[in-house]
C-alpha positions as CSV (number, residue, x, y, z in Angstrom):
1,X,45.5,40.0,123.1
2,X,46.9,42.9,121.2
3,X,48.7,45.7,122.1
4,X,46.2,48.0,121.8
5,X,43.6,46.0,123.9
6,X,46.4,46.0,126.6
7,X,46.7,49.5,126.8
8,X,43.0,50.0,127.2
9,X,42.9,47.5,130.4
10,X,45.6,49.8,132.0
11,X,43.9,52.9,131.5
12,X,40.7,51.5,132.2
13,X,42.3,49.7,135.3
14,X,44.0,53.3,136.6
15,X,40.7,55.0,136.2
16,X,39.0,53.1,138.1
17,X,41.6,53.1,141.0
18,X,42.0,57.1,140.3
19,X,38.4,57.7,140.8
20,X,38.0,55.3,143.6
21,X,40.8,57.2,145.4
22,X,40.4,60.9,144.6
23,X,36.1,61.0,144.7
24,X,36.5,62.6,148.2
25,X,33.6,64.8,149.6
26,X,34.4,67.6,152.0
27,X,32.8,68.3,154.9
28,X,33.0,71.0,157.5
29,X,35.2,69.8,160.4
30,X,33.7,69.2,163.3
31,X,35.5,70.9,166.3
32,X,34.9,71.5,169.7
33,X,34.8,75.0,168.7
34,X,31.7,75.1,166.7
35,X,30.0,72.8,170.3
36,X,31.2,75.9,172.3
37,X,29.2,78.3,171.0
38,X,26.3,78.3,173.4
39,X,26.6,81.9,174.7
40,X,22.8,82.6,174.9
41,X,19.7,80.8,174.4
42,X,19.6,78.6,171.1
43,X,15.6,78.9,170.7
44,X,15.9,82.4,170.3
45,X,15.5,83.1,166.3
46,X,18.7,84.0,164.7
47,X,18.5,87.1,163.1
48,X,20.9,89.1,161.9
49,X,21.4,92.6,162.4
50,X,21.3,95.5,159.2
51,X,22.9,98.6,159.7
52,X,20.2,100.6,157.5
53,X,18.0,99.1,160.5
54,X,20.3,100.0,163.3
55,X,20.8,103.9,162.1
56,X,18.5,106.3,163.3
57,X,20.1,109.4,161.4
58,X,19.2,110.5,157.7
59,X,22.7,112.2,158.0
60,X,24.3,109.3,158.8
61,X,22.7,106.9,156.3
62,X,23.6,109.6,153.5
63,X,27.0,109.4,154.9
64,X,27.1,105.4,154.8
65,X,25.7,105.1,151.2
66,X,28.8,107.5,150.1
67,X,31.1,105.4,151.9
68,X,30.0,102.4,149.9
69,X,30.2,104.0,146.7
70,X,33.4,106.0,147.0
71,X,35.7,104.1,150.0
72,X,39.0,103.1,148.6
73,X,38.9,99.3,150.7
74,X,36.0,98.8,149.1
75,X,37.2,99.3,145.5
76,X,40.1,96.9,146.4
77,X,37.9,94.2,147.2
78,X,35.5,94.6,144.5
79,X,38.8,94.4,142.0
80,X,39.2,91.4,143.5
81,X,35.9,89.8,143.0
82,X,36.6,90.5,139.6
83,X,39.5,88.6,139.6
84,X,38.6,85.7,141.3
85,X,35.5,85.8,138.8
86,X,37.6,86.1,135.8
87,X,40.2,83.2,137.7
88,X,36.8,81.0,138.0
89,X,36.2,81.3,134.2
90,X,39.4,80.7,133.3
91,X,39.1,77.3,135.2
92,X,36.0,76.3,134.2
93,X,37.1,77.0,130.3
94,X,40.0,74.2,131.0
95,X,37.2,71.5,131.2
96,X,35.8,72.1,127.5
97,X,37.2,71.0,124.1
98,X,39.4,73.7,122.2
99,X,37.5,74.4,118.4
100,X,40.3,75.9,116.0
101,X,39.5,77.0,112.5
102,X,42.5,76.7,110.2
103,X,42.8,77.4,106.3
104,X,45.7,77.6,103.7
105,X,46.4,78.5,100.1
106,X,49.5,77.4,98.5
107,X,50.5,77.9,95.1
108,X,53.8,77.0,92.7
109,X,55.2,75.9,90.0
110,X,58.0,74.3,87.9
111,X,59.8,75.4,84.2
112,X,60.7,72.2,82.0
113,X,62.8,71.9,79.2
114,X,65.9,74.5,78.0
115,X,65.8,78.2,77.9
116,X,64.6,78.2,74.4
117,X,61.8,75.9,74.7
118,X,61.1,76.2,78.6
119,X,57.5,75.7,79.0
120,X,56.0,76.8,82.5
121,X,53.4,74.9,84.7
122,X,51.3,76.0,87.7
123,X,49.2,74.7,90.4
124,X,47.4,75.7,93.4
125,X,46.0,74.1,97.0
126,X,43.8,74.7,99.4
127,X,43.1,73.5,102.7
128,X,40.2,74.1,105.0
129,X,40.5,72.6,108.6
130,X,38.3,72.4,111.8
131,X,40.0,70.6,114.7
132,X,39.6,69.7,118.4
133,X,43.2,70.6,120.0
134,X,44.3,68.5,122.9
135,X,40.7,67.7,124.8
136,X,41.5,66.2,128.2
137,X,39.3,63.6,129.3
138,X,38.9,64.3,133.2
139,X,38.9,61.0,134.3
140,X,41.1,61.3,138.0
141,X,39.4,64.8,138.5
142,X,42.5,67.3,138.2
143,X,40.3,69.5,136.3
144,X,37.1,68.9,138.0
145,X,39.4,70.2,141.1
146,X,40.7,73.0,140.3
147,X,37.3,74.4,139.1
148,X,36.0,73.4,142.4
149,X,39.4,75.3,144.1
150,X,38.7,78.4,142.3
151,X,34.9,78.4,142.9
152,X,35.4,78.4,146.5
153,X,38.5,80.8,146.0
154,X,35.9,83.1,144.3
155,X,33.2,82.7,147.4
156,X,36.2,82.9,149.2
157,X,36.7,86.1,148.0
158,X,33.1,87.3,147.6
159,X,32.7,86.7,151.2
160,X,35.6,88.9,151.9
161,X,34.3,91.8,150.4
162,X,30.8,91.3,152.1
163,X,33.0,91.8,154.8
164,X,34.8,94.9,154.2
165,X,31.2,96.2,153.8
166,X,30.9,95.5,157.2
167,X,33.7,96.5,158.3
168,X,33.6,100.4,156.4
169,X,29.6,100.5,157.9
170,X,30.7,100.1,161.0
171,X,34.2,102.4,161.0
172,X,31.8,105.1,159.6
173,X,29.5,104.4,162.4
174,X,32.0,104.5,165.0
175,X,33.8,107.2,164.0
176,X,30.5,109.9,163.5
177,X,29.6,108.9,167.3
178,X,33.8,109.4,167.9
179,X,33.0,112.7,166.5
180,X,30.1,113.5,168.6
181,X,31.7,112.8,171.9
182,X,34.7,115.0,171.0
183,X,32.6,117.5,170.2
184,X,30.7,117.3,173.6
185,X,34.1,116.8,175.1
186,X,35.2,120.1,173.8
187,X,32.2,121.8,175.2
188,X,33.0,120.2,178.6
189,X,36.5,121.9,178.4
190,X,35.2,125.1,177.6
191,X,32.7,125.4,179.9
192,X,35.5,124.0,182.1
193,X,37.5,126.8,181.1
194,X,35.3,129.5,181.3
195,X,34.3,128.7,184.8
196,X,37.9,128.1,185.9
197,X,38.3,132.1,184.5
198,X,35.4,133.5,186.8
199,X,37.1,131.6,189.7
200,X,40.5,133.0,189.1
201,X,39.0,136.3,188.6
202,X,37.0,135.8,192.3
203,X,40.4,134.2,193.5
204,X,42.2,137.4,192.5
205,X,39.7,139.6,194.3
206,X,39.7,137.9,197.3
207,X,43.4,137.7,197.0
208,X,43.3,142.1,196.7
209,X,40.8,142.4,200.0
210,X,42.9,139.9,201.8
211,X,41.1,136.8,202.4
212,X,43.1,134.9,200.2
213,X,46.9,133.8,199.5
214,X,48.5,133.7,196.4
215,X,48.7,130.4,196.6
216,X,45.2,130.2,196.0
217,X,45.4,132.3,193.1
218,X,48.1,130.0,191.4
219,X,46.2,127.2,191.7
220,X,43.3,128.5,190.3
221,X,45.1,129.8,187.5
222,X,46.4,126.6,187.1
223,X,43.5,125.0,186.7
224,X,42.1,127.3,183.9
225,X,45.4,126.7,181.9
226,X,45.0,122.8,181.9
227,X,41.3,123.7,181.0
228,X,42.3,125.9,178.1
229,X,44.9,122.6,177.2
230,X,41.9,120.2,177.1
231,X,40.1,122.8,174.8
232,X,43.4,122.8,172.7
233,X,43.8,119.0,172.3
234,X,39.6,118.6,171.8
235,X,39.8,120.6,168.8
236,X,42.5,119.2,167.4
237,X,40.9,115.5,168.2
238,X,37.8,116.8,166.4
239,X,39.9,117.4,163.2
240,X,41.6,114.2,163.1
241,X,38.0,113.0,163.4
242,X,36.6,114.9,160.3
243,X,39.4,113.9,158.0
244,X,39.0,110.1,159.2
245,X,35.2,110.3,158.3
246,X,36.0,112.1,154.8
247,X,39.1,109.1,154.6
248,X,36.1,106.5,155.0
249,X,33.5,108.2,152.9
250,X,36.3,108.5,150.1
251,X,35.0,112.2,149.7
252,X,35.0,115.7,150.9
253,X,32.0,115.8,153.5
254,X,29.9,118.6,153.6
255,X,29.3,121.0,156.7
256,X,25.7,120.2,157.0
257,X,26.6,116.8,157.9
258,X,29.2,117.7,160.9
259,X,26.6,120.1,162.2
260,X,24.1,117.0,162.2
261,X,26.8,115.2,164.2
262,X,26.3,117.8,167.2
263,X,22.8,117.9,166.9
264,X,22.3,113.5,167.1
265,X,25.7,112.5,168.4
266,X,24.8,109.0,168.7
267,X,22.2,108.0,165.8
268,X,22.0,104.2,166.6
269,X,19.2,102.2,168.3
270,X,21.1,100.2,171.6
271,X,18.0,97.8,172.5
272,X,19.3,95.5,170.5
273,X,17.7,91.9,172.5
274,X,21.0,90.4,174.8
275,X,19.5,87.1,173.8
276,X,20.8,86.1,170.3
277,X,21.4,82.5,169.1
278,X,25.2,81.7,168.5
279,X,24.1,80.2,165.2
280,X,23.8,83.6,163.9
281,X,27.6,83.6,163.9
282,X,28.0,80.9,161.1
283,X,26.8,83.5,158.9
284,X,29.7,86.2,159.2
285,X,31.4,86.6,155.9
286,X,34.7,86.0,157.4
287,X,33.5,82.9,158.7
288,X,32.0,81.9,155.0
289,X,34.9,83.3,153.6
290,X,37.4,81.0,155.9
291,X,35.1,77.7,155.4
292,X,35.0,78.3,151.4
293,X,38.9,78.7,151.3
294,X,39.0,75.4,153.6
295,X,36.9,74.0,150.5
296,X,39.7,75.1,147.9
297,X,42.3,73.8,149.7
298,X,41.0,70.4,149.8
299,X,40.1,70.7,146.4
300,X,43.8,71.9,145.5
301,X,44.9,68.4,147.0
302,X,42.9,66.0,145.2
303,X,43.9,68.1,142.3
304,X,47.6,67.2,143.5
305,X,47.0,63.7,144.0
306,X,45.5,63.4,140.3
307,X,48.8,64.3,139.3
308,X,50.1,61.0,140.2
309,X,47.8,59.5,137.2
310,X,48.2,59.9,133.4
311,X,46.6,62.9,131.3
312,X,44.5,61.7,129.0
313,X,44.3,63.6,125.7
314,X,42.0,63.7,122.5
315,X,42.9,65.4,119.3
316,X,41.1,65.6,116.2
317,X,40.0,67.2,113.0
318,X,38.1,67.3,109.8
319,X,38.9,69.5,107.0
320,X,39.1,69.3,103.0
321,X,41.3,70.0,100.5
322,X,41.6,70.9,96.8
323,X,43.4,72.0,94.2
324,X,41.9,75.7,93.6
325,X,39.8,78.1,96.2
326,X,36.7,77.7,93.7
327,X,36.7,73.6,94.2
328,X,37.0,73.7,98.1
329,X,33.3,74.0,98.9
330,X,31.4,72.4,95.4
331,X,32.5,69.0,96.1
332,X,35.3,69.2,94.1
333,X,38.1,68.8,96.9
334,X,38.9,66.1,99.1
335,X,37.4,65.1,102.9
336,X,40.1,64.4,105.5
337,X,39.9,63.5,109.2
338,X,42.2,62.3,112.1
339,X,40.9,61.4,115.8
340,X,43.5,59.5,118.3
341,X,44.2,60.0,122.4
342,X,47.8,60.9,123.9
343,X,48.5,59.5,127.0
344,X,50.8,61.3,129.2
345,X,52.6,60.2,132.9
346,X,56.0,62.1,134.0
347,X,58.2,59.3,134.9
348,X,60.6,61.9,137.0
349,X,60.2,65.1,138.0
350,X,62.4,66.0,140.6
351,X,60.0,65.1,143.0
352,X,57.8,68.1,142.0
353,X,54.3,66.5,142.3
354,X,55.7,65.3,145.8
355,X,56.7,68.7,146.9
356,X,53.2,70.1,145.4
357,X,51.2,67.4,147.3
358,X,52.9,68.5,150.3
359,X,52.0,72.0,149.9
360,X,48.5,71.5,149.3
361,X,48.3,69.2,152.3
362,X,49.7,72.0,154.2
363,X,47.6,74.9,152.9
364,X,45.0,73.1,153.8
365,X,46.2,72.2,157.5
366,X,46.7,76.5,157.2
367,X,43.0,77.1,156.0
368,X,41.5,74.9,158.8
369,X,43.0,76.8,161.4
370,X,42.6,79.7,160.0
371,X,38.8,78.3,159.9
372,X,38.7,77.3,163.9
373,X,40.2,80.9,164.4
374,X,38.0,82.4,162.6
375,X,35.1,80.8,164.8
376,X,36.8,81.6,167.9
377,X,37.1,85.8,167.1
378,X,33.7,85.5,166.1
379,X,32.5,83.9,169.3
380,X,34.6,86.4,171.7
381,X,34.1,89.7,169.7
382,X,30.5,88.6,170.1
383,X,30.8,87.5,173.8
384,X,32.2,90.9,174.4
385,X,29.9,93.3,172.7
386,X,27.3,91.3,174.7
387,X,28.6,91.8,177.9
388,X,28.7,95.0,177.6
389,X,25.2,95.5,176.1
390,X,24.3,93.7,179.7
391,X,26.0,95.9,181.9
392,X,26.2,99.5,180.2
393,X,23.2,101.0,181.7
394,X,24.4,100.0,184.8
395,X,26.9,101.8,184.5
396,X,25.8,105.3,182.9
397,X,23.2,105.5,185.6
398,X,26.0,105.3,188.4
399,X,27.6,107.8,186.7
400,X,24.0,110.0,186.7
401,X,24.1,109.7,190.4
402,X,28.1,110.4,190.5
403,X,27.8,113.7,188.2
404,X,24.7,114.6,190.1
405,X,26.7,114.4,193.6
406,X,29.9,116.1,192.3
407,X,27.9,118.9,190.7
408,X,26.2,119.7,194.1
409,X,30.0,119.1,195.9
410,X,31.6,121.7,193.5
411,X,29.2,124.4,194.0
412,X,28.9,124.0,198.2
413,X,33.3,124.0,197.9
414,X,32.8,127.0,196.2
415,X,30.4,128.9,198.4
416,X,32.3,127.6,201.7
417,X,35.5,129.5,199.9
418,X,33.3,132.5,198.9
419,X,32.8,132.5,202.9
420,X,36.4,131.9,204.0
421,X,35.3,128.1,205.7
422,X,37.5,126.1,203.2
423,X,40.9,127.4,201.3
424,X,40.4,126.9,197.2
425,X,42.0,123.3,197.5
426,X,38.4,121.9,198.5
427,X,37.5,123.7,195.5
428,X,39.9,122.5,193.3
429,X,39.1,118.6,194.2
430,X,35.5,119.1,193.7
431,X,36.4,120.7,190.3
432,X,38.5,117.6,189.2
433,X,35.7,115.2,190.2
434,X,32.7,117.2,188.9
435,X,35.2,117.0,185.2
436,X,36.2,114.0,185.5
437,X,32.4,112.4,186.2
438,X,30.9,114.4,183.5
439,X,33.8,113.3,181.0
440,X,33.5,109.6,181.8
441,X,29.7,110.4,181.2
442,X,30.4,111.2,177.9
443,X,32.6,108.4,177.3
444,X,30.8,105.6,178.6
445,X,27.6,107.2,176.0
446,X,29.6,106.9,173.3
447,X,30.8,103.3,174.9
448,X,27.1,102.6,174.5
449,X,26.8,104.0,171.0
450,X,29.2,102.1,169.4
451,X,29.0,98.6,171.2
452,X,26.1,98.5,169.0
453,X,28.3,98.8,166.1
454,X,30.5,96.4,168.2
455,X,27.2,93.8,167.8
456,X,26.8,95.0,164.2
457,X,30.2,93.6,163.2
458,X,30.1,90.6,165.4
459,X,26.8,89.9,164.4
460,X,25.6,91.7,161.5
461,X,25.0,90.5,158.1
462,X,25.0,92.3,154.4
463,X,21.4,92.3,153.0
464,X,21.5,92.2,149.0
């Protein structure tokens, strides 16, 4: 047997072994998380929820669109899709041959005999060249591998930015229906305010025709100041809301669209169905986005473990040469080729590929629970913008019945004290419960309006 027969048997023999050992398929893990996720009732159809279906508002779809084109996040992530793109190419470019044109003119010559009877001679070369530089044959999959890792890098990262979308949708969302409630918070205070004035002014008289203290009066004045503060610190909150909606639009806003927000505070359709499959949740982005980088992590350690085998190399070219530019194409030159594989394997490396298998071993120990977390947000945010949905109504109707009570408590306080039966701290405790019930009115509708945005991030998808 020759020597070059016995090198063919050992590469043949380690590609064999390579392929046998590094030809892994990935599948999803299966974890008792995933088996968890019976919240509701499976046969319901999964269907995910669109915002563009979810908004009521012209106002506040106009708002959204501009959000999408001109939010800063958003930019970010598309740069990035770029990148990974660009990153994906890049790989996918390793696994092809390298074409190279190359071409050279020399010329020269050489003076022969003495100075008086030198006689000068000259000649000229040229070479034409097309070659095939370094062409790895992907037999143990290292290339193959790290196409696959930056594939799934790039869904990786395409998923991401599907779920920024989300994410910027559902900040705008939230934070029109913030505005809203501010705004009828401020109102609240106001009206709070003004009333708080008529009784100190009533206070006062009484006080002047005797059938009052001044300790009366300075709790009634008392009152209107911290009305007059919760005025103070609603405008302010109304504000910081208008330059957080122009910071997520990524423009200035115009006043048209604030005056909308008073007119429709909360633009959003809340009978969204309790009973949703828990399938649906498989389809969040950041879910995708965690399995895929799962995917190029195991890819990254197969890509590792073809380390441990040779590189396999083919060079080659084909060119022809003559001795003047004119001969080089009319047959007049000479045809040259070379073809011949370089086998490479690192004998030591410091223990590099050793430390590099390691790491992708760990990454992908990293991406997997990254992956179970993921699941697990999903599956609570979900749960939780759900149990809410459930018991909401409940709840604002209580407080219909509460603010309906307190309304008809403050004004009976305040006739009894117009009559002398009760001092003004009756008054002043049905004051504080008829403001308190109507603000945690407010809050608990805008609780309402923006669980379903709650449900549009848990549950919602990005239609193309």
């Amino acid at each position: 047997m020759t020597y070059k027969h016995v090198i063919l048997t050992l590469l043949s023999g380690s590609v064999l072994t390579g392929c046998a050992s590094l030809s892994e398929v990935y599948s999803p893990p299966s974890s008792s998380v995933e088996t968890a996720l019976r919240m509701t009732d499976d046969s319901v159809p999964s269907k995910p929820l669109y915002w563009d279906e979810l908004v009521t508002s012209p106002e506040l779809k106009a708002l959204i669109e501009m959000g999408l084109d001109e939010n800063r996040d958003l930019k970010v992530s598309a740069a990035n899709v770029q990148l990974a793109r660009a990153q994906l190419r890049l790989s996918q470019a390793d696994r092809l041959p390298t074409l190279s044109v190359t071409g050279s003119a020399t010329e020269g010559g050489r003076i022969a005999g003495n100075r008086t009877t030198a006689s000068a001679f000259f000649s000229d070369s040229t070479v034409a060249q097309i070659g095939a530089s370094s062409y790895e044959l992907d037999f143990f999959g290292r290339l193959e591998s790290r196409e696959e890792s930056a594939f799934q890098q790039y869904l990786a990262t395409e998923a991401g930015e599907r779920s920024v979308r989300i994410s910027v949708v559902a900040a705008i969302m939230d934070a029109w229906m913030q505005l809203g409630a501010d705004q009828a918070l401020l109102n609240l205070a106001q009206e709070t305010a003004s009333n708080q004035k008529v009784s100190l002014e009533l206070t006062q008289g009484l006080l002047d025709a005797g059938a009052a203290n001044e300790l009366d009066v300075r709790r009634a004045s008392a009152s209107m100041q911290s009305a007059l503060a919760d005025v103070a610190q609603s405008q302010a909150l109304i504000m910081q809301d208008k330059n957080t909606l122009e910071l997520l639009v990524g423009s200035k806003i115009p006043e048209s669209i604030f005056t909308a927000v008073q007119l429709t505070p909360y633009p959003v359709k809340t009978d969204i169905p309790v009973e949703l499959s828990s399938s649906v949740l498989l389809n969040r982005p950041d879910i995708i986005a965690a399995e895929a980088s799962l995917k190029a992590a195991s890819a990254d350690i197969i890509a590792a473990r073809a380390a441990y085998f040779p590189t396999i190399s083919l060079t080659g070219s084909v060119g022809e040469a003559s001795l003047g530019l004119k001969n080089l194409f009319d047959g007049g030159g000479a045809l040259g080729w070379s073809f011949g594989p370089t086998l490479s394997l690192p004998i030591f490396d410091g223990g590099r590929r050793d430390a590099n298998l390691e790491g992708a071993k760990a990454s992908e120990a990293l991406a997997l629970a990254q992956y179970e977390q993921a699941i697990q947000t999903a599956f609570k945010e979900a749960s939780d913008a759900l149990a809410v949905a459930s018991t909401i109504d409940a709840r604002l109707s209580a407080l219909d019945q509460f603010t309906e009570d307190t309304g008809v408590t403050l004004y009976l306080s305040r006739e009894r004290f117009k009559e002398g039966l009760d001092d003004y701290l009756s008054v002043l405790d049905a004051q504080r419960q008829d403001f308190t019930g109507r603000q945690q009115h407010i809050l608990v509708q805008l609780l309402k309006g923006q669980n379903t945005t709650a449900l549009y991030r848990a549950l919602g998808s990005w239609s193309e």
